[in-house]
N, C-alpha and C positions, 0 to 999 in steps of 0.2 A: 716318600719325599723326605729330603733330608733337608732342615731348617736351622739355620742359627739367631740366636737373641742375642742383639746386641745391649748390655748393661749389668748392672748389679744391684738393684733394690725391689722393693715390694711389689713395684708395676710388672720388672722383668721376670719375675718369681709367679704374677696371677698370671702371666702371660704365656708363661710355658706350661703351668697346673691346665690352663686353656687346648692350650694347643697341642698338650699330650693327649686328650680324649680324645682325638683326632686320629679316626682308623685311617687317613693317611700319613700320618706323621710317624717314617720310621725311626729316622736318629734325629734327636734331637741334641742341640747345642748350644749352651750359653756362654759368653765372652764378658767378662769374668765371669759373673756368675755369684753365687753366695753359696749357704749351706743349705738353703731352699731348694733351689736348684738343681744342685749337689747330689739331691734324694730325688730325682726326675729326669735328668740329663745327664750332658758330661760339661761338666764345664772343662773354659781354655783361658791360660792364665794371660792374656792379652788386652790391650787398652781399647776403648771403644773409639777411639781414633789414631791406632796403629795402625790404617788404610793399608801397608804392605804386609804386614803380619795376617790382619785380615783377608785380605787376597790371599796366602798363604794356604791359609784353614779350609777355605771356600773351595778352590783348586784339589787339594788333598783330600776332603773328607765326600765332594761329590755334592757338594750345599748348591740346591737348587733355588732355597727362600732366604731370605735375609730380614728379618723383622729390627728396626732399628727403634732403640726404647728411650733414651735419652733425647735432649737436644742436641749437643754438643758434634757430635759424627753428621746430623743433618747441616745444621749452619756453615759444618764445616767442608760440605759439599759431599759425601760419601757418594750418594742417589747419581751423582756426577762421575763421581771416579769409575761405577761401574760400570755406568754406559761407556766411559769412552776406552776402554780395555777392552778388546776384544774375544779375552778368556773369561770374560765377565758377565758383557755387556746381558746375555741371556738370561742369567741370575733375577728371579724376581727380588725389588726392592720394597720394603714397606716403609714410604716416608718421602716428603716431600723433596724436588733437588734444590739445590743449596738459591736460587733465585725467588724461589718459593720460602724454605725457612726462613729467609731473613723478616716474616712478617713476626714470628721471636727474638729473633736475633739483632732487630733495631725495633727499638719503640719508636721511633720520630718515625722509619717506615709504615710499620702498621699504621698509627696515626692518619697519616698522609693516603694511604690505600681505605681507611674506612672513609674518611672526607671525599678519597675521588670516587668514591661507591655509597653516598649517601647513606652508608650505614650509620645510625645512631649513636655516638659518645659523645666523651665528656670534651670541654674547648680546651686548646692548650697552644702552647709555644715551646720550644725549643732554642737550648741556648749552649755554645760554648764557653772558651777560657775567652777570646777577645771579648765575647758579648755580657757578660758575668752583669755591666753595670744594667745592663738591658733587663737583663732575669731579676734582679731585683725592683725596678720598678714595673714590672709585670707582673709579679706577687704582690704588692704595692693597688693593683687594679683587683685582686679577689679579696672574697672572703674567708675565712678559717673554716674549716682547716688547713695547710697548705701540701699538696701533693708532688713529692718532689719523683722521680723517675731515672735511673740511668739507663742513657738508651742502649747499653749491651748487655752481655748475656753478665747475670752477677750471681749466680746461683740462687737465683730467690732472693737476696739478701740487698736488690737495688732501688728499692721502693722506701721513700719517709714521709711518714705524715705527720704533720707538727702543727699545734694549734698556734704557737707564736711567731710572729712575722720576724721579730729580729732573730730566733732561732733558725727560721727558715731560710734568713740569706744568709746566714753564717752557714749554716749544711750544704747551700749552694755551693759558695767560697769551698767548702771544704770537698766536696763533690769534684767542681773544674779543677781549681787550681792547684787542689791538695791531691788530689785524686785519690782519691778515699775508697774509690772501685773500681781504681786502675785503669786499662783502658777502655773499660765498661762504662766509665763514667768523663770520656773526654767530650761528649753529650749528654744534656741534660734536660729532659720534656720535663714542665709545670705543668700540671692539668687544674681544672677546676676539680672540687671536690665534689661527689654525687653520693646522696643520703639516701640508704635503701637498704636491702636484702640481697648479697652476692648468690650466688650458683655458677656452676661450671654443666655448657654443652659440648656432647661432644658429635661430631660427625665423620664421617668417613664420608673419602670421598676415592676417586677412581679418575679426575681429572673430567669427568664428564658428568657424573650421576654421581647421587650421594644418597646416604642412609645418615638417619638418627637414631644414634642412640641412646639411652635412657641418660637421665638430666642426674646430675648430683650434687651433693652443696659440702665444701671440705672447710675443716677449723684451721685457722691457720696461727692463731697465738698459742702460747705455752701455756698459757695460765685460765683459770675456769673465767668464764664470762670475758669470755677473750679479752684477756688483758696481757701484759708482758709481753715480751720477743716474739717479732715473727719467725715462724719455723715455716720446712719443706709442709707441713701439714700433719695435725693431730689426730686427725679422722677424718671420717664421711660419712654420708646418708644418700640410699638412693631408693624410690625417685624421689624430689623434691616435693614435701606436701603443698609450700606455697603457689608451684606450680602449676594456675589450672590449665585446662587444654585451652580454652583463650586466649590466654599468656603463651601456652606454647605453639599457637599458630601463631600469634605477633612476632613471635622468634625468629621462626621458620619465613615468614612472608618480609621480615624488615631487617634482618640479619644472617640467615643464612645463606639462602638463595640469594641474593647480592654478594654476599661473601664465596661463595662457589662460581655464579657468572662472573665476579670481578676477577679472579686467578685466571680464567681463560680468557678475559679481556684483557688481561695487562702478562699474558702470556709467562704466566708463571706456572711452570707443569707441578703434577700435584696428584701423586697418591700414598694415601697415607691419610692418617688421623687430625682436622683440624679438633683443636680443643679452643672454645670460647668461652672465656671469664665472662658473666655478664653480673650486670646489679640492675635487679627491678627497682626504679625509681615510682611512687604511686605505683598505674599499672603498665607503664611503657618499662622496656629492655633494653639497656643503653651496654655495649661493648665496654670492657675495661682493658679487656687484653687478646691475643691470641696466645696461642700455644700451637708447636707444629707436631704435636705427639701427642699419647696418653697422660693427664696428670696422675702424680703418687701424692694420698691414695685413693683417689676417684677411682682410678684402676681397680680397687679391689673392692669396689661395692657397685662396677660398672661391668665388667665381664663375666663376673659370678650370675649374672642377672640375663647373660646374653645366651638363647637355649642353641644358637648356630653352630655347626659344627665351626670351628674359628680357618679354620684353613679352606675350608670354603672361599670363607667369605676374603680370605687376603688370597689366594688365585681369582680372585673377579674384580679385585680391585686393580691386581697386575696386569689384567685381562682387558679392562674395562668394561668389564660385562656386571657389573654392580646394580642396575637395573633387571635383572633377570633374578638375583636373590631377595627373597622376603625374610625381612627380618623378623625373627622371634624373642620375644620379652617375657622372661617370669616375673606374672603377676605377684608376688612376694617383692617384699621389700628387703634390702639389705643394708646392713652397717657395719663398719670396722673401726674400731679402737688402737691407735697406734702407743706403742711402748717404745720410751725413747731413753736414754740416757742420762744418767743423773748431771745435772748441769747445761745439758743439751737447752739450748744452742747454742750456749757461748764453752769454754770448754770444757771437756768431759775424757776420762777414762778410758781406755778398750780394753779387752782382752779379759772380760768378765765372763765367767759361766752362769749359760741359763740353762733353767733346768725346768720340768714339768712340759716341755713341750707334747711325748708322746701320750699324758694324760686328757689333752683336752679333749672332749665332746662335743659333738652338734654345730663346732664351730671352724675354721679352716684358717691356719695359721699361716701367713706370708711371710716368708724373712725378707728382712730388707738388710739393715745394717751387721749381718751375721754371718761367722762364716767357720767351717769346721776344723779343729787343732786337736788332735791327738783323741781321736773319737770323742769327743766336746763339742756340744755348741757354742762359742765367746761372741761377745758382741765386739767385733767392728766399723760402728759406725754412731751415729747419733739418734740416727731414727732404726730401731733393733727391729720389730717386728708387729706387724699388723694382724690382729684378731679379726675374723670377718665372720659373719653370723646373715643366714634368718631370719625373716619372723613374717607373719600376717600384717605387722604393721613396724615401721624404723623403733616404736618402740619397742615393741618385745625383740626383733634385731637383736637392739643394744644392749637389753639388759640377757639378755644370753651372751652377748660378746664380753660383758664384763662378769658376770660369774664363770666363766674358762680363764678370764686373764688371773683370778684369784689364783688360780693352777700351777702359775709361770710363776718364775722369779729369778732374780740376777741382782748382784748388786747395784744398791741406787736407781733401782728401776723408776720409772715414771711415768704418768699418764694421767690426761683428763678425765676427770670424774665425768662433766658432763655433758659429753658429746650428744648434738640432737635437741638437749634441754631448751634451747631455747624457741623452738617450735612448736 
C-alpha cells in the first residue's frame, strides 16, 4: 500500500516511524515532510493545503491512504474534496470532513455541540465586535482568572488567561476590534475558569465505533513550573499517573461515548483521530477543548506505546470495521523532551546546525522543526526536535530522555528541565 502524510512536525515524523513497521506499507510519503522523514520516506515539497497539487501526488504515485496530520487541510475540508472527485473519492482518508473539524475550527462550535450533548465544561459566552460592551460585563459576572478564547483556528497562540479584569477587557477590545488574531479572532468565547490538573484523551474513531487510546498529559509553557509563553508544547508523559481507571471510566461513560453518539446525532461524519483536552476538577472530567487530530507532542509518547500494526488499525477505521480490532498498549511508560529554539516562542533564528543526533541511545529522536541542507541537519522551526524514551515508570522515561538530549546540540538550544516533575 502506498500512503502519504500529510505535515511537517514531530507528530508527522512518529507517524511515519509508525507506519513504516507496517509489512504493508510499501511507499511511503510525506508532504512536506522534514529531515525526519527525509531518513524513512520521500518527502514532496508541497503545502498541506495545495488540495490540487495534492491530487496531483496521489493520482501519480498510486496513494491509496492519505493520513492528514495537521488541522489546517481538515477545517479546510480536504476529507470533502476527496470524496467528491471521482479520481479520488476511493482513496482512503484519515480525519474528519470539514463539517466534522469545525468542532477545532470554532470554539463557540464545540461549545455549543458539548452543551447539546451534555458533555461536561466550563460556562461560557461568546462575543463579537457589535457585542464587545456585552463581553465586558460578562467578565464583570466571573471570577479571576479570566479566560479569554478566539474562536478560530490561531496556531495555539488564541487562548489568554489574565488575572486582571481591566486587563481582560482591554484584550477583549484588542482581540474584536483590533483583531490581534485576525480573523481567528472576529469571535471571542469567555469561559469560566476551571482549577485542576489538565491531560489530553485521545480516541479514534471510524464514524461508528471507537478505540482508546492511552491518556497523556503535555507542558505547554516555556519556562520550568510552567511559567512564561504558551508554546505548541514542551513535552509529554504517557499514561497519566493521576489517571486512575475510575477517572478513566468517568471519561469514557460522560465524555466520550456522548461525544462519539453526538457526531452521528448531529451528522457529522467522522473518521480520524478525536483528541480531547480535558482538566480533572476534584474527581469529575470537564472538556476544555477538542482537537480533530493527533496533538504534537502527545503523538510521540502516544504511538510509540501503540503495539498495533498502525495501518491496520487506519484500513478499519476507512473500513468501519474498528470494532473487529483489539487494541494493544505497552505496559511501559513513555516520555518525550522537546528542544526548541533559542527565543522560541517569540522570535528566533533558523538555519542552525544540530549535531549528535546519530549518537543517541535507548532513546528515539523525532524531528519536528528540522530539515536537511547540504548533508546537515539545521533547525527550521521553533520547536527542532523531540527525545522520546522508555522506562518502567515516566520517571526513569525521562531521565533517559534527558541524558541523550545532553548528546545533541545546536545553537541556543533549549528545553525544560522539568518535564513530569510535577507529578
Amino acid at each position: 500500500m502506498n500512503i502519504l502524510i500529510l505535515g511537517s512536525g514531530g507528530r508527522e515524523h512518529t507517524i511515519a516511524w509508525k507506519l513504516k513497521q507496517s509489512p504493508k506499507c510499501e511507499t511511503l510519503f510525506v508532504a512536506p515532510g522534514n529531515s525526519g522523514t527525509a531518513l524513512i520516506a520521500k518527502n514532496l515539497p508541497i503545502g498541506v493545503t495545495d488540495f490540487k497539487a495534492i491530487k496531483d501526488v496521489v493520482l501519480t504515485n498510486h496513494i491509496n491512504m492519505v493520513v492528514v496530520g495537521p488541522e489546517d487541510p481538515l477545517v479546510s475540508g480536504i476529507h470533502d474534496f476527496f470524496l467528491a472527485d471521482e479520481g479520488l473519492k476511493n482513496v482512503a482518508v484519515i480525519g474528519p470532513q470539514k463539517a466534522a473539524a469545525t468542532l477545532e475550527g470554532s470554539k463557540e462550535f464545540a461549545k455549543e455541540f458539548l452543551y447539546r450533548h451534555n458533555i461536561p465544561t466550563a460556562a461560557y459566552q461568546s462575543f463579537n465586535v457589535e457585542t464587545v460592551e456585552k463581553g465586558y460585563a460578562f467578565l464583570e459576572t466571573l471570577n479571576p482568572p479570566y479566560v479569554l478564547k478566539a474562536d478560530g483556528l490561531a496556531a495555539g497562540k488564541g487562548v489568554v488567561i489574565l488575572e486582571d479584569l481591566d486587563e481582560a477587557k482591554t484584550e477583549l477590545k484588542s482581540m474584536l476590534v483590533g483583531a490581534k488574531f485576525g480573523v481567528a479572532s472576529t469571535k471571542v468565547v469567555i469561559e469560566e475558569f476551571l482549577d485542576g490538573i489538565e491531560l489530553s484523551c485521545f480516541v479514534l474513531t471510524d464514524g461508528k465505533n471507537y478505540k482508546v487510546l492511552p491518556t497523556a498529559k503535555d507542558y505547554k509553557r516555556i519556562g520550568e513550573d510552567d511559567t512564561g509563553l504558551n508554546t505548541g508544547g514542551m513535552g509529554a508523559i504517557s499514561p497519566v499517573p493521576f489517571a486512575s481507571q475510575a477517572f478513566l471510566d468517568k471519561v469514557e461513560a460522560q465524555v466520550i461515548k456522548p461525544t462519539i453518539d453526538g457526531l452521528q446525532k448531529d451528522n457529522l461524519p467522522y473518521k480520524g483521530f478525536v483528541f480531547i483536552g480535558l482538566i480533572k476538577v476534584g474527581d469529575a472530567p470537564k472538556v476544555i477543548e477538542y482537537n480533530v487530530r493527533l496533538g504534537d507532542p502527545e503523538t510521540e509518547v502516544v504511538l510509540p506505546r501503540l503495539k498495533n500494526d498502525l495501518v491496520d488499525v487506519f484500513e478499519a477505521v476507512a473500513n468501519q470495521t474498528l470494532d473487529q480490532i483489539e487494541i494493544e498498549i505497552d505496559t511501559r511508560a513513555a516520555a518525550t523532551v522537546m528542544l526548541v529554539s533559542g527565543g522560541y516562542p517569540e522570535a528566533y533564528q533558523k538555519g542552525k546546525v544540530i549535531t549528535g543526533v546519530d549518537t543517541v541511545e535507548d532513546s528515539i529522536v523525532f524531528h519536528a522543526g528540522a530539515q536537511e541542507k547540504d548533508g546537515k541537519i539545521v533547525t527550521s522551526g521553533g520547536r527542532v526536535m523531540a527525545v522520546t524514551s522508555y522506562g518502567k515508570t515516566y520517571k526513569e522515561a525521562i531521565k533517559k530522555s534527558y541524558q541523550n538530549i545532553e548528546k545533541l546540540h545546536f545553537d541556543k538550544m533549549n528545553y525544560r528541565k522539568d518535564i513530569g516533575f510535577d507529578l
